[in-house]
MDAnalysis code that builds the backbone (N, CA, C; Angstrom):
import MDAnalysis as mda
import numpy as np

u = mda.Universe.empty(396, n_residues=132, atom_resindex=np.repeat(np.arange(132), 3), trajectory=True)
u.add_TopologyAttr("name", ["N", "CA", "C"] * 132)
u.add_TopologyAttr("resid", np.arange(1, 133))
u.add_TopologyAttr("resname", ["UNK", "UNK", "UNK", "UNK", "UNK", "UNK", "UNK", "UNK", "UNK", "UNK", "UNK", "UNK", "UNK", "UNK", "UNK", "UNK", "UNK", "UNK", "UNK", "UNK", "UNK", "UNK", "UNK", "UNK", "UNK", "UNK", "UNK", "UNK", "UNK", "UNK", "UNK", "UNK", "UNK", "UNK", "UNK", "UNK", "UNK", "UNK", "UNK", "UNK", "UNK", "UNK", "UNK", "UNK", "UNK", "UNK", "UNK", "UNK", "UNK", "UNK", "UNK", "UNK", "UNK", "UNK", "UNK", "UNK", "UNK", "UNK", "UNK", "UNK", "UNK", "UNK", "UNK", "UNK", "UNK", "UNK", "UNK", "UNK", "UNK", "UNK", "UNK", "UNK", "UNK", "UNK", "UNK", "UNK", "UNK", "UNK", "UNK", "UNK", "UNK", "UNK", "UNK", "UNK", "UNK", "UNK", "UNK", "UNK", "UNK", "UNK", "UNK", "UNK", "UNK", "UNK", "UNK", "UNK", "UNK", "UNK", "UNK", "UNK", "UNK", "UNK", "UNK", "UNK", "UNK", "UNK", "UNK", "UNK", "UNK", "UNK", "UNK", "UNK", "UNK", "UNK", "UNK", "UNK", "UNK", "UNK", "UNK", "UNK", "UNK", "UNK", "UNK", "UNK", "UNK", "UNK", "UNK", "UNK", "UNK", "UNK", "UNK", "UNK"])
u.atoms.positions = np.array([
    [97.527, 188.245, 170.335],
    [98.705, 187.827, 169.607],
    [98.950, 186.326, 169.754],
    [98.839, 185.864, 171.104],
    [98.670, 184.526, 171.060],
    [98.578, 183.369, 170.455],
    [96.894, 183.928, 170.453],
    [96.106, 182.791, 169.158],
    [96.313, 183.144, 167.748],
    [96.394, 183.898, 167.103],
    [97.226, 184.395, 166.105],
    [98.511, 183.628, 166.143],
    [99.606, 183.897, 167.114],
    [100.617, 182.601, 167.111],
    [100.462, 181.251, 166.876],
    [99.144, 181.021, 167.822],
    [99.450, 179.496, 168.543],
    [98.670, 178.782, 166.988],
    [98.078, 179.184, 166.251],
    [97.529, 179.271, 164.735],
    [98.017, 179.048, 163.868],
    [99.389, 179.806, 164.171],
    [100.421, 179.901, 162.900],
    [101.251, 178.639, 163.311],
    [101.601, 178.311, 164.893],
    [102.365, 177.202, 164.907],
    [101.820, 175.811, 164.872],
    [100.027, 175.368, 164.554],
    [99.483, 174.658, 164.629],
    [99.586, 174.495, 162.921],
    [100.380, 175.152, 161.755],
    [99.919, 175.406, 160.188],
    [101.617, 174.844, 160.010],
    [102.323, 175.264, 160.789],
    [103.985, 174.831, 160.761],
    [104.083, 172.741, 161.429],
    [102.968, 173.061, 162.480],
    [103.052, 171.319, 162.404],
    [102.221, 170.850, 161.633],
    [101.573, 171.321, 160.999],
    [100.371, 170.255, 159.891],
    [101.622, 170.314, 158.556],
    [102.516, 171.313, 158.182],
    [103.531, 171.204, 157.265],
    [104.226, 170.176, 157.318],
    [104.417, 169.877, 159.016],
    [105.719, 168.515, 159.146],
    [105.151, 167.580, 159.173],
    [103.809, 167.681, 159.593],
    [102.664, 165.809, 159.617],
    [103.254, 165.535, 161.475],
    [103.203, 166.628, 161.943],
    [103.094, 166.435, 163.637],
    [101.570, 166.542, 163.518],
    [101.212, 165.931, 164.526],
    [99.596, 165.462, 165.398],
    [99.981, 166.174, 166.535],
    [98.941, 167.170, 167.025],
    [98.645, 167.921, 168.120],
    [97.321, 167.289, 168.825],
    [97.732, 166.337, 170.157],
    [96.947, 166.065, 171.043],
    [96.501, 166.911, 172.208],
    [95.422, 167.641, 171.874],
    [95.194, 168.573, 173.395],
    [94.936, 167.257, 174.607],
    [95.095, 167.329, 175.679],
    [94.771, 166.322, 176.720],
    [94.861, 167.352, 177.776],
    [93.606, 166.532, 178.716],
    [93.431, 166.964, 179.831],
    [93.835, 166.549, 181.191],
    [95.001, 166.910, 181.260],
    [96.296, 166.454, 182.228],
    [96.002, 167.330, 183.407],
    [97.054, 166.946, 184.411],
    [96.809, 167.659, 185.490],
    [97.759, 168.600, 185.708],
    [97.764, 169.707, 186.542],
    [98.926, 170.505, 186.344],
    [100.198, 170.395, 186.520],
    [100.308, 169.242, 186.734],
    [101.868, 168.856, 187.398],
    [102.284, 167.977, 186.128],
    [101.368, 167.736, 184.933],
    [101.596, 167.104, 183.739],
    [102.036, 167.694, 182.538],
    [103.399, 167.716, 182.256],
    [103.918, 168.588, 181.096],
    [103.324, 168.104, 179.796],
    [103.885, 169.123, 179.222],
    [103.428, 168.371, 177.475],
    [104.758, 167.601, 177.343],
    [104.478, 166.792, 175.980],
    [105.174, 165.727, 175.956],
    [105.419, 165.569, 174.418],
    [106.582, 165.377, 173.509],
    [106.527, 164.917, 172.076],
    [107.210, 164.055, 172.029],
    [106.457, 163.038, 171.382],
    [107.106, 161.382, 170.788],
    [107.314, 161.696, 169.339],
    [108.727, 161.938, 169.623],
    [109.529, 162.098, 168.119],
    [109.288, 160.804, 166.956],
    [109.567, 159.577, 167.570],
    [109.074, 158.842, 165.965],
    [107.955, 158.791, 166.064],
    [106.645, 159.066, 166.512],
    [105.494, 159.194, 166.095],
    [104.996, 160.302, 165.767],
    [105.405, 161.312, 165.868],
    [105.318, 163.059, 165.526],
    [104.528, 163.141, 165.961],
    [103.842, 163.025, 167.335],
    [102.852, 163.298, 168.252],
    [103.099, 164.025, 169.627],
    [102.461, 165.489, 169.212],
    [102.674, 166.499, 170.805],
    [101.271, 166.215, 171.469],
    [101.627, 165.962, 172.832],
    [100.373, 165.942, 173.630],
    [100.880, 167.132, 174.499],
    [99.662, 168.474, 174.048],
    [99.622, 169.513, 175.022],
    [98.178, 169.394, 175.906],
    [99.055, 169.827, 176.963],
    [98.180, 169.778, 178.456],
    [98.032, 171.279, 178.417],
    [96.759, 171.804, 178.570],
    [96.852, 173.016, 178.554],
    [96.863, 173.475, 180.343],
    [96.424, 172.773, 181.377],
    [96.424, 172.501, 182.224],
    [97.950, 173.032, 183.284],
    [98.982, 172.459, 182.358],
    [99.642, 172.341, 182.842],
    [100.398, 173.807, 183.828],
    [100.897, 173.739, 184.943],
    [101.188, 175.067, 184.939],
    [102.760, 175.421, 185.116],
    [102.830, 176.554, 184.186],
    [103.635, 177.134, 184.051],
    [103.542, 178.231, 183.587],
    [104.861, 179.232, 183.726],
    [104.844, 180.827, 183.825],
    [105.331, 181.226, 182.343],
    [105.349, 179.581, 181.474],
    [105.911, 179.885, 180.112],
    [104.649, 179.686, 179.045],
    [104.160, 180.320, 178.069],
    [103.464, 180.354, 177.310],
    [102.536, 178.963, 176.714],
    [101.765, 178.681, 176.259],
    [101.463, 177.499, 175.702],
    [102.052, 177.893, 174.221],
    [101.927, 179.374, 173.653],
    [102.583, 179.049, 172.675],
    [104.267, 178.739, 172.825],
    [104.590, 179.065, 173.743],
    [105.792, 178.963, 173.252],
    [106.440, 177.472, 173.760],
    [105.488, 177.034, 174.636],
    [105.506, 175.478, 175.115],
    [105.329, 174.639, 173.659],
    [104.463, 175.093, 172.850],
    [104.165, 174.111, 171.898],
    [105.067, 174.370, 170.015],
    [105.858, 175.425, 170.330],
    [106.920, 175.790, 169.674],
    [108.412, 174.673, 169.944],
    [108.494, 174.774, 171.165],
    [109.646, 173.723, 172.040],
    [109.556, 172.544, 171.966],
    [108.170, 171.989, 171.952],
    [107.760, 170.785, 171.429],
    [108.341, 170.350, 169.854],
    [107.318, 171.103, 169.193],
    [107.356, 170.749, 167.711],
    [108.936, 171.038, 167.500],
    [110.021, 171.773, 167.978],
    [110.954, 171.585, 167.573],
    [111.779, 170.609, 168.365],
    [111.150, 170.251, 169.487],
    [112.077, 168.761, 169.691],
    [111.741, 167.763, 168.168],
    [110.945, 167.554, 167.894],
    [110.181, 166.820, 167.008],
    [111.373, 166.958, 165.449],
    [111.339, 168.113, 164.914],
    [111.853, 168.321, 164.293],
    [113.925, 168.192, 164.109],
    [114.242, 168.757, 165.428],
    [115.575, 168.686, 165.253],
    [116.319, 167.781, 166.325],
    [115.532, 167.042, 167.347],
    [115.636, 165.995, 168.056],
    [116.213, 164.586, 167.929],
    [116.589, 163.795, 168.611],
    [116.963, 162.650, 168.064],
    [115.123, 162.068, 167.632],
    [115.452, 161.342, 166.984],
    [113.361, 160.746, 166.590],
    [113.469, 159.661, 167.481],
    [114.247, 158.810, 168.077],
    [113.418, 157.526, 169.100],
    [113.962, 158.137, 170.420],
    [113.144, 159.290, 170.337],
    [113.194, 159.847, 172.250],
    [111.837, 160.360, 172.223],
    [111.761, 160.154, 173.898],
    [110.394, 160.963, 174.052],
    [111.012, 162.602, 174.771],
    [110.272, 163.525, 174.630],
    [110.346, 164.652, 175.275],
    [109.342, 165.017, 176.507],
    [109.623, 165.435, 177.595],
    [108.269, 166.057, 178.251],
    [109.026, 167.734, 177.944],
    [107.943, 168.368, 178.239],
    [108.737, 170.051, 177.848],
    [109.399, 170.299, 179.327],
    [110.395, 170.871, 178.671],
    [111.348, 171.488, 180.142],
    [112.095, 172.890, 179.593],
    [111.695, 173.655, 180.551],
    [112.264, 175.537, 180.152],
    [113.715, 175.315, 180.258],
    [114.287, 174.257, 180.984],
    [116.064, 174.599, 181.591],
    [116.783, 173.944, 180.469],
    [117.705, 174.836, 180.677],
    [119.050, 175.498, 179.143],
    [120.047, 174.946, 179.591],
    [120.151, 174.107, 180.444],
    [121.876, 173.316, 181.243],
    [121.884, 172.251, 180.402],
    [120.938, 171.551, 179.947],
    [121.928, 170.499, 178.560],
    [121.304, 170.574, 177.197],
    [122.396, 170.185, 176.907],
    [122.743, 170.620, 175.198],
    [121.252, 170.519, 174.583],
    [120.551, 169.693, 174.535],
    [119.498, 169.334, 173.735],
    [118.431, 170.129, 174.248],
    [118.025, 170.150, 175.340],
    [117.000, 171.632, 175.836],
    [117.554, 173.010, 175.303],
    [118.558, 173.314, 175.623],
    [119.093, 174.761, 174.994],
    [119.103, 174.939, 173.707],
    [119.365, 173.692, 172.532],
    [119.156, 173.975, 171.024],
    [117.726, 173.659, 170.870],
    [116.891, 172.827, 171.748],
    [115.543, 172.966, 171.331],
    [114.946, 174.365, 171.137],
    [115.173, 174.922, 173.310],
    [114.770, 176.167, 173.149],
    [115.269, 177.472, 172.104],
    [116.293, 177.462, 171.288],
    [116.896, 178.230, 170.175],
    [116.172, 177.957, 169.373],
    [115.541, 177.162, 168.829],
    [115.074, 177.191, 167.706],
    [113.468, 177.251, 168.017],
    [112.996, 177.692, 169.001],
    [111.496, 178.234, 169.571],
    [111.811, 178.996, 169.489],
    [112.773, 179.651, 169.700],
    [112.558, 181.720, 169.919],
    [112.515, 181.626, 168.680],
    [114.027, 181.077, 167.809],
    [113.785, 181.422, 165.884],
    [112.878, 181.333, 165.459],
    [112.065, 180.021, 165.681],
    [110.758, 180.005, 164.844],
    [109.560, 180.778, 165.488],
    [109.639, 181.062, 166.654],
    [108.451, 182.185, 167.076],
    [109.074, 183.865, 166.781],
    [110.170, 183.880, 166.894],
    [110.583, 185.283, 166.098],
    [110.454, 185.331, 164.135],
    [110.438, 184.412, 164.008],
    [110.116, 184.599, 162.546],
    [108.878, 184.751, 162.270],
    [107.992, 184.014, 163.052],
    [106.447, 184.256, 162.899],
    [106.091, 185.658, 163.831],
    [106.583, 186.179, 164.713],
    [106.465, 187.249, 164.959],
    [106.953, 188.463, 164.664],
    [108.078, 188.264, 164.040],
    [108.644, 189.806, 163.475],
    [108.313, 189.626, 162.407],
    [108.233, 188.469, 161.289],
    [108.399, 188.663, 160.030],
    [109.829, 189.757, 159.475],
    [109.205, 190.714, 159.418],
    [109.687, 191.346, 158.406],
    [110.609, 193.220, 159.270],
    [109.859, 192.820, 160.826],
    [110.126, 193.464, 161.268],
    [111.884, 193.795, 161.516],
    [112.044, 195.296, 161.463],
    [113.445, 195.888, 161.498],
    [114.017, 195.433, 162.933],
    [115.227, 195.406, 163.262],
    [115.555, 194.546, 164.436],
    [115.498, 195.819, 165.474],
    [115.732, 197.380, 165.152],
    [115.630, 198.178, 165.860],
    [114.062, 198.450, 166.528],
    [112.973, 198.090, 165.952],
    [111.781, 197.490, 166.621],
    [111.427, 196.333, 167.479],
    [112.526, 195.582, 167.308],
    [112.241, 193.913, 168.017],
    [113.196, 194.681, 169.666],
    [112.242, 193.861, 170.798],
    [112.717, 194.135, 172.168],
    [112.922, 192.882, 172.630],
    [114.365, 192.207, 173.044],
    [114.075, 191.199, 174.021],
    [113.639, 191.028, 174.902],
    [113.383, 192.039, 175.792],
    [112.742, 191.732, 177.080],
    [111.203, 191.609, 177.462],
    [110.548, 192.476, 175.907],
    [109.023, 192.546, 175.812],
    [108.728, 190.922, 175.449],
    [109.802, 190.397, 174.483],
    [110.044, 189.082, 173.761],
    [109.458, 188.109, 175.392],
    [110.738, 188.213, 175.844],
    [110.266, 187.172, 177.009],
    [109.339, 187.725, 177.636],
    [108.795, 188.794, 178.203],
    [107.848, 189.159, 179.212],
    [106.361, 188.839, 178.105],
    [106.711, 188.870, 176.801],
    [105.205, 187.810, 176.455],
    [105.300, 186.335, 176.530],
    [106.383, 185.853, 176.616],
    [105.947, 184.437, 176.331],
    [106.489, 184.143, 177.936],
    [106.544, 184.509, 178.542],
    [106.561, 184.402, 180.246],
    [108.025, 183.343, 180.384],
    [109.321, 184.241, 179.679],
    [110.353, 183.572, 180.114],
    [111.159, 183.307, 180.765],
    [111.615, 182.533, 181.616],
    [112.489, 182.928, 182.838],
    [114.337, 183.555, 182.246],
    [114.345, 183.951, 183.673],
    [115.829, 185.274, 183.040],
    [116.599, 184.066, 182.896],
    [116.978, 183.136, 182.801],
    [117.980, 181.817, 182.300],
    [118.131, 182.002, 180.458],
    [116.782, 182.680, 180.475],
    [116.393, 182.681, 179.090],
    [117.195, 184.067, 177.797],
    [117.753, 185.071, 178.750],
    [117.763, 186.217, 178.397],
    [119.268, 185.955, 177.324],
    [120.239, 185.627, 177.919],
    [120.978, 185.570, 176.223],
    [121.263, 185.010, 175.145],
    [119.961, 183.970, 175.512],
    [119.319, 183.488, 173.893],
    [118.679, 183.838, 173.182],
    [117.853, 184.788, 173.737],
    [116.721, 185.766, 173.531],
    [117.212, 186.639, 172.172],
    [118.162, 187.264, 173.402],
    [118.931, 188.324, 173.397],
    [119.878, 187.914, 172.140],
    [120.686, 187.101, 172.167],
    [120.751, 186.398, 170.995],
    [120.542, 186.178, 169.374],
    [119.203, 185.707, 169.478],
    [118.752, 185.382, 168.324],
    [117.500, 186.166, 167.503],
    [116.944, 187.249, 168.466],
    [115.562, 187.626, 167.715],
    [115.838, 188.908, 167.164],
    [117.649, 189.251, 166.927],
    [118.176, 190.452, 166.259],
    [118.598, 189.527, 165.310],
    [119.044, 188.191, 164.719],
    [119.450, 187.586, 163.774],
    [118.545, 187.987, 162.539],
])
């Protein structure tokens, strides 16, 4: 399901004219998006218990609904304003590419996060938005 995702969100940044830099960072090296240059550099390297797709969802939507002369490194925590509407609009746009069309009585939040490896900080945004 993944690559199937990570596919569909690599077809959503070629729509916006974002540049996806894979780089070979070290694990302590997040990904990173430079909003006025529409350039994500993903570290696949990097470690964390959160998805690359859904790392590179969080990205492209800093990019998109971000201020444009900031840089981003990716960060999972929801305590200020601009991480928490980033991360909202990663679940939306990875729940739209993943349910499509699906009935909301089929959609599970908790399977939601336990695929994209989310921490429970995460659960009533989740919870939230992928019944919208």
């Amino acid at each position: 399901m993944h690559e199937e995702l990570f596919a569909a969100l690599l077809k959503v940044a070629d729509a916006s004219d974002i540049s996806i830099k894979e780089v070979s960072g070290t694990s302590n090296d997040p990904d990173v998006a430079f909003c006025r240059q529409k350039v994500i550099n993903l570290n696949h390297n990097y470690q964390s218990s959160i998805s690359v797709a859904f790392r590179l969802a969080h990205e492209i939507c800093h990019i998109q609904f971000s201020q444009p002369s900031f840089l981003y490194t990716f960060s999972p925590y929801i305590k200020n304003k601009v991480e928490r509407e980033t991360n909202a609009h990663a679940i939306r746009m990875i729940a739209h590419l993943v349910y499509g069309d699906t009935p909301n009585e089929y959609r599970n939040w908790s399977d939601f996060m336990n695929e994209f490896g989310l921490p429970s900080w995460f659960e009533p945004l989740v919870k939230e938005i992928i019944y919208d």
